[in-house]
Backbone as CSV, one residue per row, in Angstrom:
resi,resn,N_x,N_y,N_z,CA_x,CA_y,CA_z,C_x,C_y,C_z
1,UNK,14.930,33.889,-18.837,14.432,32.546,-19.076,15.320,31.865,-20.116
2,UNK,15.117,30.605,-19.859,16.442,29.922,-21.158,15.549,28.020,-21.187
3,UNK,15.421,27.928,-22.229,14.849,26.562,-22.710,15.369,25.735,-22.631
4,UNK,15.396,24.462,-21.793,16.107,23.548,-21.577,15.449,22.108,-22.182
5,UNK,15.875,21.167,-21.915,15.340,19.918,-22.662,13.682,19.498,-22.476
6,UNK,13.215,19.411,-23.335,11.539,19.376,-24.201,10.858,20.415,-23.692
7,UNK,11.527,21.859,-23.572,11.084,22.786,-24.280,10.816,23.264,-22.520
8,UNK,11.223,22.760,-21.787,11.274,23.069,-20.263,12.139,24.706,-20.090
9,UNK,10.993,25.460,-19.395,11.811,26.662,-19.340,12.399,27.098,-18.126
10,UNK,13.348,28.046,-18.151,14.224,27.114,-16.735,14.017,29.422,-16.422
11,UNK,13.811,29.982,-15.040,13.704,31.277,-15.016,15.088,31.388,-14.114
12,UNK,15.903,32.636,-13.966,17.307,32.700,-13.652,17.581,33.966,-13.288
13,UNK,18.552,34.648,-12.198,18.824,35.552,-12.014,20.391,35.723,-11.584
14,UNK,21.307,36.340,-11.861,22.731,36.492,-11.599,22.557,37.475,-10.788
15,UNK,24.188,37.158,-10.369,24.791,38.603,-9.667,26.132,38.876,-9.566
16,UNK,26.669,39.680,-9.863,27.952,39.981,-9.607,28.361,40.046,-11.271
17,UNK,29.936,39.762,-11.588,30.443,39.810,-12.901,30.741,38.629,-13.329
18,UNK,30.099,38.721,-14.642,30.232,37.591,-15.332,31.778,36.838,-15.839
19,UNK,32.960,37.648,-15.504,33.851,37.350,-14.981,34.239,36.440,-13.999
20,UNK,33.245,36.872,-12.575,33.647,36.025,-11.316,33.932,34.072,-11.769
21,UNK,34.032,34.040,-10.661,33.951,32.439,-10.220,32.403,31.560,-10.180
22,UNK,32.046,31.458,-11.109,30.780,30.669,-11.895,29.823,30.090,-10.339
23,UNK,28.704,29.991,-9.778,28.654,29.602,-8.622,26.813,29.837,-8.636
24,UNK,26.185,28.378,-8.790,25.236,27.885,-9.421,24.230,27.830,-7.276
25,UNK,23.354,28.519,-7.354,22.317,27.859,-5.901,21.246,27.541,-6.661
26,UNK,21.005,25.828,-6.014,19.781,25.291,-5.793,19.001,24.975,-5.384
27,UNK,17.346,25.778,-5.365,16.564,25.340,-4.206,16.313,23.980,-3.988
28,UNK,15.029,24.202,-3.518,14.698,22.995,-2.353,13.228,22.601,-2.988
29,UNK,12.651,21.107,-2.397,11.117,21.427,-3.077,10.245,22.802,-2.884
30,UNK,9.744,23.116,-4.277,8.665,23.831,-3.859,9.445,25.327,-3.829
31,UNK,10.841,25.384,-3.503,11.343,26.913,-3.295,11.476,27.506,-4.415
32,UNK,11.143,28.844,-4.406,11.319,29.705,-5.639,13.030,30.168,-5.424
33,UNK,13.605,30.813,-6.231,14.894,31.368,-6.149,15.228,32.380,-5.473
34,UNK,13.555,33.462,-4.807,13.911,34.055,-3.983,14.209,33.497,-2.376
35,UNK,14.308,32.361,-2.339,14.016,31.648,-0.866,15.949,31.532,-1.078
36,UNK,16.485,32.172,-1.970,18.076,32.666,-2.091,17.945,34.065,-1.344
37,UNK,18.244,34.390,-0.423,18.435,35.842,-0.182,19.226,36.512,-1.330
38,UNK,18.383,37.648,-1.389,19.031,38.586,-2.294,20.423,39.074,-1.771
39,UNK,20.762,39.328,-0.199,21.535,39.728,0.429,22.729,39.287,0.421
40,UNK,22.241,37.308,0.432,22.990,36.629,0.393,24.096,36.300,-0.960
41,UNK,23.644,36.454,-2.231,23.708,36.335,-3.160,24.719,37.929,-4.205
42,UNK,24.283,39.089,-3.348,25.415,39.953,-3.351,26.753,40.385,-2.512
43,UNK,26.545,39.423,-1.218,27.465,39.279,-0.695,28.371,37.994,-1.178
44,UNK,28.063,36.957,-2.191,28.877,35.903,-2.574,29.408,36.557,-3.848
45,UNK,28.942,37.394,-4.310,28.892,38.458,-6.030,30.284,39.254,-5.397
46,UNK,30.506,39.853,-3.959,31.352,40.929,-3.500,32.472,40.138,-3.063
47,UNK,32.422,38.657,-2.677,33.325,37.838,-2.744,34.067,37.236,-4.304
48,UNK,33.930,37.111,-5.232,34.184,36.997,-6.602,33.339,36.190,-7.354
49,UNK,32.018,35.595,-6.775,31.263,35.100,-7.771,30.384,35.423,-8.516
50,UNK,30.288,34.988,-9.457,28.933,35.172,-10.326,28.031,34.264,-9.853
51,UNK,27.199,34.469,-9.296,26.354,33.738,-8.910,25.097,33.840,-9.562
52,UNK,24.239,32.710,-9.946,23.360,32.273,-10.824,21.675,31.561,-9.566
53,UNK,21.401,32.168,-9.756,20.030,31.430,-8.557,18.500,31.527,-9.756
54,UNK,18.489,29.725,-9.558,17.181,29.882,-10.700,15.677,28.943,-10.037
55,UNK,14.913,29.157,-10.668,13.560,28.426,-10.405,13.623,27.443,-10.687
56,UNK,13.720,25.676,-10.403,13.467,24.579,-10.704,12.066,24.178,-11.516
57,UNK,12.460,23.834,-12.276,10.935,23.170,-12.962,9.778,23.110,-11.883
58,UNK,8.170,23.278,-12.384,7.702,23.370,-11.315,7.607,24.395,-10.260
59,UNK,8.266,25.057,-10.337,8.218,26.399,-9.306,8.429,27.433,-10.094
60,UNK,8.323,28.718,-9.118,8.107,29.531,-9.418,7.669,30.342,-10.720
61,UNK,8.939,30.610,-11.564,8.234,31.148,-13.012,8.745,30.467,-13.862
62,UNK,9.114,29.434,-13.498,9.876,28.097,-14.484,8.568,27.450,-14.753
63,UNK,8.658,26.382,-15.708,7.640,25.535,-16.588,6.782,24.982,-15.753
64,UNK,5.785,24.956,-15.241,4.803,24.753,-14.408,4.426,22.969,-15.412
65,UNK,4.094,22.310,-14.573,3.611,20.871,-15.436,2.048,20.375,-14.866
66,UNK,0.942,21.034,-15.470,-0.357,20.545,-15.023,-0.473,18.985,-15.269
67,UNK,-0.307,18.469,-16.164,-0.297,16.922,-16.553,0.922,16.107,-15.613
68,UNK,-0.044,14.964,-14.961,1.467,14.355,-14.702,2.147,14.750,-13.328
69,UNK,1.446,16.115,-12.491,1.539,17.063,-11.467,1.737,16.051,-10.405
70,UNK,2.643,16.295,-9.219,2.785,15.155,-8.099,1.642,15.865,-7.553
71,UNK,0.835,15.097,-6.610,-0.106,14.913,-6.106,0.216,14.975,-4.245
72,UNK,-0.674,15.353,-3.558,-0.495,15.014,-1.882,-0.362,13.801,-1.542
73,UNK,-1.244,12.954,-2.147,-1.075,11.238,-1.843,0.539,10.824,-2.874
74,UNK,0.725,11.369,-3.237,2.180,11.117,-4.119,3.002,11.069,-3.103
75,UNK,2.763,12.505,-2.285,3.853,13.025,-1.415,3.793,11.940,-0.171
76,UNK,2.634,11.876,0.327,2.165,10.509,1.171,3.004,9.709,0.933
77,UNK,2.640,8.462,0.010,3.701,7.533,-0.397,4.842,7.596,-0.653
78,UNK,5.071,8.686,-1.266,6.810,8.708,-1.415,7.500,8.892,-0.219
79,UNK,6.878,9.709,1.094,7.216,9.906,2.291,7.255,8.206,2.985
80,UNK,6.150,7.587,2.618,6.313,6.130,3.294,6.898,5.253,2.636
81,UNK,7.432,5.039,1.772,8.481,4.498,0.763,8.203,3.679,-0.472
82,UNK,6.759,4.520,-0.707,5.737,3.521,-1.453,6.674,4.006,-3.254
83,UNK,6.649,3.370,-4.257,7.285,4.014,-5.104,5.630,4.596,-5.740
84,UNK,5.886,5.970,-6.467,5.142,6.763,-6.964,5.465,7.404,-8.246
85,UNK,4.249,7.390,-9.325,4.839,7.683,-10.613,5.024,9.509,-10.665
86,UNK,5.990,9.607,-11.134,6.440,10.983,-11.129,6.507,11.088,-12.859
87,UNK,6.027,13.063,-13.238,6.785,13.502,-14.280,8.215,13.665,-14.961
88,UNK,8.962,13.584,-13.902,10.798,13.686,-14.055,11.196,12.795,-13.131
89,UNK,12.247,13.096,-12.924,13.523,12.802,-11.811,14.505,13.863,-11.601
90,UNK,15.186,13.081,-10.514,16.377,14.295,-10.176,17.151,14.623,-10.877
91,UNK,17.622,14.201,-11.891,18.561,13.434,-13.224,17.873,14.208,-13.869
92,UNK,16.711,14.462,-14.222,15.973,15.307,-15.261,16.187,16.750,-14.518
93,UNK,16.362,17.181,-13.559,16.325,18.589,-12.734,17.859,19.002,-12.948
94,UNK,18.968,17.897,-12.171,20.141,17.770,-12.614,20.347,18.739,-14.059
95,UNK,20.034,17.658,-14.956,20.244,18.318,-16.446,19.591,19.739,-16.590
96,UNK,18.331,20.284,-16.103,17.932,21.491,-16.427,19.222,21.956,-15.818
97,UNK,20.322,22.181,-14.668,21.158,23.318,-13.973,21.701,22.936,-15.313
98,UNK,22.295,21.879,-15.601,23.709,21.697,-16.323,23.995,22.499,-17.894
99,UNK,21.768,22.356,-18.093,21.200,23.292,-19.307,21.569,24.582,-19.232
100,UNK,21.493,24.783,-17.891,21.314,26.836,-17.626,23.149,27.069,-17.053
101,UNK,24.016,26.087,-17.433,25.255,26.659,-17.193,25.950,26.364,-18.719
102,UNK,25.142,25.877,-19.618,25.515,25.733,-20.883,25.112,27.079,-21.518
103,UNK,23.959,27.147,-21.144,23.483,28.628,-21.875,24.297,30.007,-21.547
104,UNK,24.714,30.212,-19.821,25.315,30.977,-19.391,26.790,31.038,-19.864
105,UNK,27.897,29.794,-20.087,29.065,29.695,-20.900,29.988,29.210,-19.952
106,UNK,29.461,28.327,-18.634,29.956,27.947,-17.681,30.451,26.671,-17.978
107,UNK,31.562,26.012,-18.670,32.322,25.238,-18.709,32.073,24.078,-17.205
108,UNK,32.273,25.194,-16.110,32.128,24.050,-15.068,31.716,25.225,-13.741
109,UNK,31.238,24.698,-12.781,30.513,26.061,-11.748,30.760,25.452,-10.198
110,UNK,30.883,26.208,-9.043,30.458,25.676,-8.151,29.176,25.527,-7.774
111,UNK,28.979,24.358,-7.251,27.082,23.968,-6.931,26.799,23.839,-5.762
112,UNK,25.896,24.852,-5.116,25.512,24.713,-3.820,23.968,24.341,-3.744
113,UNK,23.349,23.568,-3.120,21.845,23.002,-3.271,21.443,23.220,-1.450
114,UNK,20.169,23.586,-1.148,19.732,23.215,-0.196,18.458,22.417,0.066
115,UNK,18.645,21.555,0.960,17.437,20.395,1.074,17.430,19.232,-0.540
116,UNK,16.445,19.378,-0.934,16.105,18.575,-2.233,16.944,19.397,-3.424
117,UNK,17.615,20.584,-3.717,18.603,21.492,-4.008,19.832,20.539,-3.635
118,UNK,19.937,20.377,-2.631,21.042,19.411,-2.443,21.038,18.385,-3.153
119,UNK,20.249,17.400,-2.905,20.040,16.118,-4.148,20.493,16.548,-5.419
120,UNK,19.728,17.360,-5.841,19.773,17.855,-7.494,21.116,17.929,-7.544
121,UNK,22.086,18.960,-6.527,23.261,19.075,-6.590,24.442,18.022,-6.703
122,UNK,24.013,16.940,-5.964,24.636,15.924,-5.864,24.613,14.796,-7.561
123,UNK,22.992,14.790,-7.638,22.965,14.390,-9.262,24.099,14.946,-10.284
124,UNK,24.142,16.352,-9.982,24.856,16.950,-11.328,26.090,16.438,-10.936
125,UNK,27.068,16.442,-9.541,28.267,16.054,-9.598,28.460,14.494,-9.455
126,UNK,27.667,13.839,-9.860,27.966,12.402,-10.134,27.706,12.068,-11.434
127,UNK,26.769,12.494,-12.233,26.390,13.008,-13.813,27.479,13.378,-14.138
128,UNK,28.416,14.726,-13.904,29.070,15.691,-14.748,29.798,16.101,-13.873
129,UNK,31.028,14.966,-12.954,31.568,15.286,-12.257,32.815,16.581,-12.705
130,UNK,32.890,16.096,-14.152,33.894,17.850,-14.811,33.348,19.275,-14.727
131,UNK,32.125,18.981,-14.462,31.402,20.674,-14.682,31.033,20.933,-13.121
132,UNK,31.261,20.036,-12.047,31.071,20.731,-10.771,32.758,20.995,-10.051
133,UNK,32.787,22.342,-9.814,34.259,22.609,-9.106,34.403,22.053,-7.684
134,UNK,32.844,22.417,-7.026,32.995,22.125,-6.056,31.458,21.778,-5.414
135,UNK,31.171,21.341,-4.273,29.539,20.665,-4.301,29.407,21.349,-2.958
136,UNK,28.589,21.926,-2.469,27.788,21.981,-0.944,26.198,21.875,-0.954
137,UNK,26.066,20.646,-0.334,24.777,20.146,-0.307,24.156,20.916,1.290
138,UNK,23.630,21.734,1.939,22.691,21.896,2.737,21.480,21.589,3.189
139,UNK,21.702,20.741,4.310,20.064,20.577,4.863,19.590,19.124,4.206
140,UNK,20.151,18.330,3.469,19.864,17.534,2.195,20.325,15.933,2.853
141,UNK,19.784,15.099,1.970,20.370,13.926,2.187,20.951,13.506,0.853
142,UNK,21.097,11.665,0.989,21.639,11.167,-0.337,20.053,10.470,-0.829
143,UNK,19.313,10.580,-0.108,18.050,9.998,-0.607,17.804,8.289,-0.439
144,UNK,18.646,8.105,0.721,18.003,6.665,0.981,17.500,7.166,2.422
145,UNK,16.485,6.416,2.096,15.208,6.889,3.604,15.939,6.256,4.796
146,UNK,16.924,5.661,5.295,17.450,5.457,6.346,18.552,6.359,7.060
147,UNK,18.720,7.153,6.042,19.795,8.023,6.198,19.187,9.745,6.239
148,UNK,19.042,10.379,7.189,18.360,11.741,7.785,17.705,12.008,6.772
149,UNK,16.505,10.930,7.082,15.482,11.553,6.382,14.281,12.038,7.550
150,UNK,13.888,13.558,6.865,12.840,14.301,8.018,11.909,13.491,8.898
151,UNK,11.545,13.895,9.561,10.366,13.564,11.424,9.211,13.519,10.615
152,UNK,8.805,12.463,10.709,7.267,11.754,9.904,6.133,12.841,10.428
153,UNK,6.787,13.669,11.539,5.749,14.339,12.363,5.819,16.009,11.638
154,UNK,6.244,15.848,10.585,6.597,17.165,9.678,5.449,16.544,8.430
155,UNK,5.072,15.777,7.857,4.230,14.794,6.759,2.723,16.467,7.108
156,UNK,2.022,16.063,7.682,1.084,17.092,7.945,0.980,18.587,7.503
157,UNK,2.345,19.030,8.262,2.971,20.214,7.883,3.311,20.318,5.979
158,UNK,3.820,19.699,5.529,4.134,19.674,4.456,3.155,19.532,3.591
159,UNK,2.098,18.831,3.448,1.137,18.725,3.137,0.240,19.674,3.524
160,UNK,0.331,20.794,4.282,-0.332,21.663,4.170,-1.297,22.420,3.235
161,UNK,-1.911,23.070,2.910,-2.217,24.149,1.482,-2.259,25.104,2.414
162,UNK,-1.384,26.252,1.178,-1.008,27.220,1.200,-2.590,28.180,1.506
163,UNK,-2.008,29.003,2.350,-3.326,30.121,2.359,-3.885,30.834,1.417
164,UNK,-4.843,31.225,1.557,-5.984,31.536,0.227,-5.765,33.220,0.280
165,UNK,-4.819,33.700,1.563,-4.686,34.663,1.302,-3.136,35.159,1.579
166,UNK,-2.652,36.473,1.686,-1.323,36.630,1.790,-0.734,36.410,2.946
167,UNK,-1.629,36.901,3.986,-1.392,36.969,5.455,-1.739,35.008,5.971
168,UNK,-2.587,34.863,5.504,-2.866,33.301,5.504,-1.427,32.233,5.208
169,UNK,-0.922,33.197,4.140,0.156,32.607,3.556,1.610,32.585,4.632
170,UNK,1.612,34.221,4.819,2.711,34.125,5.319,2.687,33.577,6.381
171,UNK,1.577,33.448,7.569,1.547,32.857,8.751,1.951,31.072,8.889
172,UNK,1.343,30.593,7.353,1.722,29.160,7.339,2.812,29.077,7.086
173,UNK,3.821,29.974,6.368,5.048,29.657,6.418,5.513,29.561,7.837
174,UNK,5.443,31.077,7.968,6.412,31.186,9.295,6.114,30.141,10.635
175,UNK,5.038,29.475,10.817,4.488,28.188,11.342,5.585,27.103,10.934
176,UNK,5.438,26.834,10.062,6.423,25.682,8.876,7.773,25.907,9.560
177,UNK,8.078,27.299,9.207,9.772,27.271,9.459,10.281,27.496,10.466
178,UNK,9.382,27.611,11.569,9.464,27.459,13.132,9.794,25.996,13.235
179,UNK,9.223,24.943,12.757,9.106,23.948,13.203,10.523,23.085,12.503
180,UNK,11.087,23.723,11.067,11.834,23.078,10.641,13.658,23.675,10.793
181,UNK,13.514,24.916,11.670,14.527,25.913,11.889,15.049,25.317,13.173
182,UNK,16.670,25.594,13.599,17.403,25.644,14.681,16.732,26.721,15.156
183,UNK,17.046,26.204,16.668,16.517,27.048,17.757,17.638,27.945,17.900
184,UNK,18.443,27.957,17.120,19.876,28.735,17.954,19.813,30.023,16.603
C-alpha cells in the first residue's frame, strides 16, 4: 500500500525486477488488479518488465469512499449524458498512478489501461506527457459519448448487483462477460 494525495491509499503488486523496464496496468471501472492476469503479468516480468498492477481508488483494497459514493442513478445519467456530481475525476485517478510511480522510483513508465484504465491512462499521458514512455489504451475511449461509446443495451447489465453469494457472483460475471467479450 502507498498513500497518495489526501491520504488516498493506493494497494499494488509488482513483478519481475525492479531493474526491468518500468510498465504500469490499469484497470477498468470497478476492476480489482487481479482482473490483470497473474499469468499475464509474469509473462511481461519474463519479457523485461517490471510490471506494477494496482487497485484504483474505490476498488478493491485501495481507499474505499462511503461519502460522496457514485450511485446507480449516477451511473444512469452519466450513461445518458446528464452531468453528475462525482467524488474525483480522472485527473484525480491519473495522479494516484503518477503517485504510485513516484513512490516506486519510476522517473517515467510504460502505461497500459483497459476500458476506463484506458482513460486514466490517457489522463496521465496528457498530464505528464515526460513520465509516460509509451501509452496502450484497451477496450477504452477518449470519453466523448459520440465516439465508441458502449450499447445502451449493456446500461442494465452494468447496473446489475453483484450476487449475495459466490456462485451468484460468479455466474453474474460470467453472464456480463459473455455479453461484453469477442466471439472469436
Amino acid at each position: 500500500m502507498v498513500t497518495v494525495a489526501d491520504g488516498v491509499e493506493i494497494c499494488f503488486q509488482t513483478f519481475g525486477e525492479a531493474t526491468g523496464d518500468p510498465l504500469l496496468l490499469v484497470m477498468g471501472l470497478g476492476g480489482p488488479l487481479t482482473w490483470w492476469p497473474e499469468a499475464l503479468c509474469e509473462q511481461l516480468a519474463a519479457a523485461g518488465f517490471f510490471v506494477v498492477r494496482y487497485d484504483n481508488r474505490d476498488t478493491g483494497h485501495s481507499t474505499l469512499f462511503r461519502d460522496g459514493r457514485v450511485t446507480r442513478q449516477h451511473l444512469v445519467n452519466a450513461f445518458l449524458g446528464r452531468r453528475v456530481p462525482v467524488p474525483y475525476s480522472l485527473r484525480d485517478m491519473a495522479a494516484d498512478g503518477l503517485a504510485l510511480m513516484d513512490h516506486l522510483g519510476f522517473r517515467a513508465a510504460h502505461v497500459a489501461g483497459v476500458s476506463m484504465g484506458g482513460m486514466i491512462a490517457q489522463t496521465m499521458a496528457i498530464d505528464s506527457p515526460d513520465r509516460v514512455l509509451s501509452l496502450t489504451s484497451l477496450s477504452s475511449t477518449t470519453g466523448n459519448r459520440r465516439v465508441g461509446f458502449q450499447d445502451r443495451r449493456l446500461l442494465p447489465h452494468l447496473l446489475r448487483r453483484a450476487g449475495r453469494t459466490r456462485e451468484e457472483y460468479v455466474a453474474g460475471s460470467v453472464s456480463f462477460w459473455r455479453r461484453i467479450s469477442s466471439t472469436g
